[in-house]
C-alpha positions in Angstrom: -5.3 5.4 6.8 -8.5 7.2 6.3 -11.3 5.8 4.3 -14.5 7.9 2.6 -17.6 6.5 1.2 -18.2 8.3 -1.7 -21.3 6.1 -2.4 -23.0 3.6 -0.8 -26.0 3.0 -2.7 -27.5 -0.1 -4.8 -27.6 -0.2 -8.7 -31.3 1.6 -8.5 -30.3 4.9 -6.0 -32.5 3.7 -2.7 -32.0 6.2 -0.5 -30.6 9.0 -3.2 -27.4 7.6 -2.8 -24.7 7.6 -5.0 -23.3 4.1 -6.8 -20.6 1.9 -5.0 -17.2 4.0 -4.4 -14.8 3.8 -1.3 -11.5 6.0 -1.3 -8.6 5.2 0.4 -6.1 7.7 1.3 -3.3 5.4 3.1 -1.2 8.5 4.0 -4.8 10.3 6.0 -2.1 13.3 5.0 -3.5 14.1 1.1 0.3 14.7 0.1 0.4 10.6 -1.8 -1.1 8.2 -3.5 -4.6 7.5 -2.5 -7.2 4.4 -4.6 -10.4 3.3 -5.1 -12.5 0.6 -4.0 -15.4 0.0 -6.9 -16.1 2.9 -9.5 -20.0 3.1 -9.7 -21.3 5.2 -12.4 -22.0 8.3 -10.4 -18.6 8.2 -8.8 -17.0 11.1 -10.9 -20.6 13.5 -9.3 -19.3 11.9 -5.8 -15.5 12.9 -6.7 -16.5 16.2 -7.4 -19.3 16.6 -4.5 -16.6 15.4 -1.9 -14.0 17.5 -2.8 -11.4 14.3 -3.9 -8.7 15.1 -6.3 -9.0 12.9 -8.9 -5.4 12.9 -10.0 -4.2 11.6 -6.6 -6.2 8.5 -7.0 -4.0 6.0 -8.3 -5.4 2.9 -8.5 -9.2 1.4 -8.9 -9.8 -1.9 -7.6 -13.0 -3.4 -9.0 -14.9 -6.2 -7.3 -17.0 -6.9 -10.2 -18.8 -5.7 -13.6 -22.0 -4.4 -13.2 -22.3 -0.4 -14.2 -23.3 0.5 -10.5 -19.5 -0.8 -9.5 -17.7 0.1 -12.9 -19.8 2.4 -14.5 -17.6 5.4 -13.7 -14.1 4.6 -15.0 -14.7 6.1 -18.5 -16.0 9.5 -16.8 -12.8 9.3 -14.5 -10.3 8.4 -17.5 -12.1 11.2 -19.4 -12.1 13.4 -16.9 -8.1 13.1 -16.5 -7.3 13.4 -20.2 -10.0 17.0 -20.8 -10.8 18.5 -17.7 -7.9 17.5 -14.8 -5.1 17.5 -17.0 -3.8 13.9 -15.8 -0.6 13.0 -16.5 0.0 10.5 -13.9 -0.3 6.7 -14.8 -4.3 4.9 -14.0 -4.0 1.3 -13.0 -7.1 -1.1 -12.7 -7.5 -3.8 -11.0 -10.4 -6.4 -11.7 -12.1 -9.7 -12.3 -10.8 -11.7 -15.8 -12.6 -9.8 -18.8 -11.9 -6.1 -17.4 -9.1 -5.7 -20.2 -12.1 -6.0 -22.3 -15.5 -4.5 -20.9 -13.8 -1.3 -19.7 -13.4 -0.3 -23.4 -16.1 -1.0 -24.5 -18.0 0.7 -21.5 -15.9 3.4 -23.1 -16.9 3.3 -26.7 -21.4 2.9 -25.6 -20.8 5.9 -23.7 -18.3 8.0 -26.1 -17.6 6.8 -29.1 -14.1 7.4 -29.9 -12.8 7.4 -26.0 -10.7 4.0 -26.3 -8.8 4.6 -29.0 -8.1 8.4 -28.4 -4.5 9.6 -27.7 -4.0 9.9 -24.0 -1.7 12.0 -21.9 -1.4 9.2 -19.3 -1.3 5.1 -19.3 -4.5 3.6 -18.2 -3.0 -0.3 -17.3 -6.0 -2.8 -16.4 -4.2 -5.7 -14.3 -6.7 -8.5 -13.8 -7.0 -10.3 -10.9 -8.2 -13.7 -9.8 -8.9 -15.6 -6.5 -6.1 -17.0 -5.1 -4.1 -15.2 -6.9 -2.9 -11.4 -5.4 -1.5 -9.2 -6.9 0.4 -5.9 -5.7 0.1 -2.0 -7.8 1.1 0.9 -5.9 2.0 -0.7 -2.5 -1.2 -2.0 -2.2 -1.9 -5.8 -2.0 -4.9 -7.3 -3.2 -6.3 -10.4 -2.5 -9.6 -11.7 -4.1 -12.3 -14.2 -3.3 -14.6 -16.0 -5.7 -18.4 -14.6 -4.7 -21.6 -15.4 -6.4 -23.1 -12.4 -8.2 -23.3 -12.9 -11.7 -21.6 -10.1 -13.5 -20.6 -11.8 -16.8 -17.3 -11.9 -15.3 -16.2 -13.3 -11.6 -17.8 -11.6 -9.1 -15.3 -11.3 -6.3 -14.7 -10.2 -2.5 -11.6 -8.2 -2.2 -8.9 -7.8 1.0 -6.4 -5.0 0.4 -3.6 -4.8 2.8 -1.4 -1.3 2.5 -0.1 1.0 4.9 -0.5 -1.6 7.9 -3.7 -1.9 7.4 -6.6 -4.3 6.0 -9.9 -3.6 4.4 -11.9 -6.3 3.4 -15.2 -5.9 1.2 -18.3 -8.4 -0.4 -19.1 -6.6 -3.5 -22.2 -8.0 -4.3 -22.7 -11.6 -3.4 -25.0 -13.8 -1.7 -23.3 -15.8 1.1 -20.5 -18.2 0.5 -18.1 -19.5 2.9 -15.2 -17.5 1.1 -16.8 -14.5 3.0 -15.3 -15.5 5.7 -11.5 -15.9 4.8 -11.8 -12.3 3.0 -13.0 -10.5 6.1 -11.3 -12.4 9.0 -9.3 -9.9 11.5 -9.9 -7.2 9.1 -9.5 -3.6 10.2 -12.4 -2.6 8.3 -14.7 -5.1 7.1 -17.1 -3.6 4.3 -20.2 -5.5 3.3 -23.3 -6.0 1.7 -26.2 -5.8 3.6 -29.3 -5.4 1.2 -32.4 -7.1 3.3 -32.0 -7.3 7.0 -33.3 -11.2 6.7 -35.2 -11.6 3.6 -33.2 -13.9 1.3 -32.6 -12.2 -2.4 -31.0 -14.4 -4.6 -27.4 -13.3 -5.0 -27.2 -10.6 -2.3 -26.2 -10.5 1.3 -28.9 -10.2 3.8 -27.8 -8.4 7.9 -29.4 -12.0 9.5 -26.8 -14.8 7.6 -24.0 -12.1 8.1 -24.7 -11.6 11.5 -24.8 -15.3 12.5 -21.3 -15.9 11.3 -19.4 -12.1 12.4 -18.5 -14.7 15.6 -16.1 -16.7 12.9 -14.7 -13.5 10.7 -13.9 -11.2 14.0 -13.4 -7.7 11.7 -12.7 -4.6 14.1 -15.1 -2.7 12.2 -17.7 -3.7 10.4 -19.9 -1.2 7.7 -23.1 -2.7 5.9 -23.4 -0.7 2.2 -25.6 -1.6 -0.8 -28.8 -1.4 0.9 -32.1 -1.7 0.2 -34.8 0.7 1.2 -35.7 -1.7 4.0 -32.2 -2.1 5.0 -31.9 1.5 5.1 -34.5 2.3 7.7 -33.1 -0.3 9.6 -31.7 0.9 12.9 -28.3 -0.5 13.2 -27.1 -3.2 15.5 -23.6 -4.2 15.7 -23.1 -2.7 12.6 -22.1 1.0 10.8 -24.3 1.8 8.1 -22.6 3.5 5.5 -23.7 6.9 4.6 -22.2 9.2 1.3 -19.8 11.4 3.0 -18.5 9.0 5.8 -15.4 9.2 7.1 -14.0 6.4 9.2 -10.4 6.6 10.1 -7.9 3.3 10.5 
């Protein structure tokens, strides 16, 4: 399996990084299907700047609704219906009240784009704690955070090829944290202070007191803060756009 940060950055570009967007190639051959972990709204730029083929991507697994973690599935849809001549079925994965948002994402950004005849299904399968569900041969388990989003915010595990990656989203901590990113392969999470408390984010200090009790292999901070980012890591990887980590 080999996973890319295509962005890393918070909803206000600290560091000049792109919005939240993980790809996952479970083959680490580029000959099958590959998905995404969050969409942000620069993700298509990152897509492009990366060199990712768009129509190998599969699947999008959303941990929640705000435009920095959503905000580029209309550019990718649109993008596979005029300019990469998708023909390949789009499935979405995300919090209750996806089925609903992502259109009308669609129609505030370009009018029309929901309703248009498409060369390709777009199928949003919503997901909720407790609950997984399985698209591609991926398995997806979620975790009820605290992020308000207008929707559930959750943390997400996702099992496929042998392998399990666990990420926050946004959240600050709750005790579910732990249960999404025990044993994990790859444990992704917020780290947007190193110890200040922000109300509903995830701050280095509280995550660090209780890595003893989730025991990932791996563990890679994202979504942080300016502070966060001139932070010199300790037991930690801190996700850069570009990064390639192989599981």
């Amino acid at each position: 399996m080999r996973l890319q940060v295509l962005g890393c950055g918070d909803a206000f570009g600290s560091g000049g990084r792109f919005n939240t967007c993980f790809h996952v190639d479970p083959s680490a051959g580029g000959d099958g299907d590959a998905f995404l972990i969050d969409c942000g709204a620069s993700s298509l730029i990152a897509i492009r700047r990366f060199g990712v083929d768009p129509n190998r991507i599969r699947s999008v697994f959303l941990t929640h609704l705000h435009g920095d973690h959503f905000g580029g599935l209309p550019w990718l849809i649109l993008d596979g219906q005029l300019v990469s001549g998708r023909t390949r079925p789009l499935t979405v994965v995300g919090p209750p009240g996806t089925a609903e948002r992502l259109p009308a994402a669609m129609e505030v950004l370009f009018p029309g784009s929901s309703t248009a005849e498409c060369r390709f299904a777009v199928e949003v399968v919503e997901i909720e704690a407790g609950r997984p569900v399985e698209v591609a041969g991926v398995t997806a388990a979620a975790f009820a955070m605290r992020h308000p989003s207008g929707a559930p915010a959750h943390a997400l595990r996702i099992e496929s090829a042998g392998r399990v990656v666990s990420y926050t989203g946004d959240t600050e901590w709750v005790e579910d944290i732990v249960a999404a990113g025990r044993g994990a392969d790859l444990m992704i999470a917020e780290g947007y202070t190193v110890e200040r408390p922000v109300k509903f984010h995830l701050d280095w200090a509280t995550l660090k007191r209780r890595l003893p009790e989730i025991g990932p292999k791996r563990l890679i901070l994202t979504h942080m803060s300016p502070e966060m980012i001139a932070h010199p890591p300790d037991g930690y990887i801190a996700a850069e756009d570009g990064l390639v980590v192989a599981l």
